[in-house]
N, C-alpha and C positions, 0 to 999 in steps of 0.2 A: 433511330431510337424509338420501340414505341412510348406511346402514350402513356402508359401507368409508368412509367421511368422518366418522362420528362415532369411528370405534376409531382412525385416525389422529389426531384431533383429542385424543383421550381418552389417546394413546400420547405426543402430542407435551407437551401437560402434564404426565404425569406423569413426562417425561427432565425437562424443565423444572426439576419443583420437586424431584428426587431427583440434580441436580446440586451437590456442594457447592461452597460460595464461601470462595475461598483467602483470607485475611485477611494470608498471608505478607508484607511487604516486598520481602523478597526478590522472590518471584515477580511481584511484578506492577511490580520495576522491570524485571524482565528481560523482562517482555510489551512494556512500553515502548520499551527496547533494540531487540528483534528488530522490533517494529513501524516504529520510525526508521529501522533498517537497510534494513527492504524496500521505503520509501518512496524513498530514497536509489536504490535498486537500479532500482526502476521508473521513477524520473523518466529515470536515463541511459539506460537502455532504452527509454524511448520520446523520447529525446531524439537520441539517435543513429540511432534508426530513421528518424524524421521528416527530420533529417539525411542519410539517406543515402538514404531514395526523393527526394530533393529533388537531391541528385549526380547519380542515376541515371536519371529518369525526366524531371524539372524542365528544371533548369538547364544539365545535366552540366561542372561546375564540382571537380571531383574533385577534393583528398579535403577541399578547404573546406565545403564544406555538411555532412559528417558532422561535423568539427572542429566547428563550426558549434553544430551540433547538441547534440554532448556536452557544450559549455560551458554552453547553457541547459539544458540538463535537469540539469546539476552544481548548477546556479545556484538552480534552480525545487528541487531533491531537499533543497541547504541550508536555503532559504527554510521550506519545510513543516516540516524538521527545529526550526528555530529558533522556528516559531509553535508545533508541538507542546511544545517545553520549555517552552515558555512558561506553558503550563496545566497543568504537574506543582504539586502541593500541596508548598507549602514545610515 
């Protein structure tokens, strides 16, 4: 192995094991939170995207396909949301 691959490798465990791990509540329902939310965020963003090169490109059916669009990515963003509470520890 050379050298610039072993002091990376020897750089990358030792961030590794000199990261502490938060035990807070708090913090790791708020990880949870921001994690939902941006799930939430990407589904309508790629739901309304898909939607709208679908108006634009597709069909051109305007402004139903993005409409369209942003209902199943609302739809699909709840769905994830509802499977991920789902495996929070009670």
């Amino acid at each position: 192995m050379p050298a610039r691959q072993r002091e990376k490798k020897s750089f990358l465990q030792a961030a590794k094991w000199t990261m502490p791990q938060l035990q807070d509540p708090f913090y790791a329902g708020l990880g949870q939170a921001v994690r939902i939310g941006t799930e939430l965020l990407a589904a309508l963003i790629v739901g309304g995207g898909l939607g709208w090169v679908i108006d634009t490109y597709v069909l051109e059916t305007t402004p139903w396909g993005l409409v369209i669009g942003l209902m199943l990515g609302a739809g699909a963003g709840v769905r994830n949301a509802y499977r991920m509470a789902q495996r929070w520890p009670k």
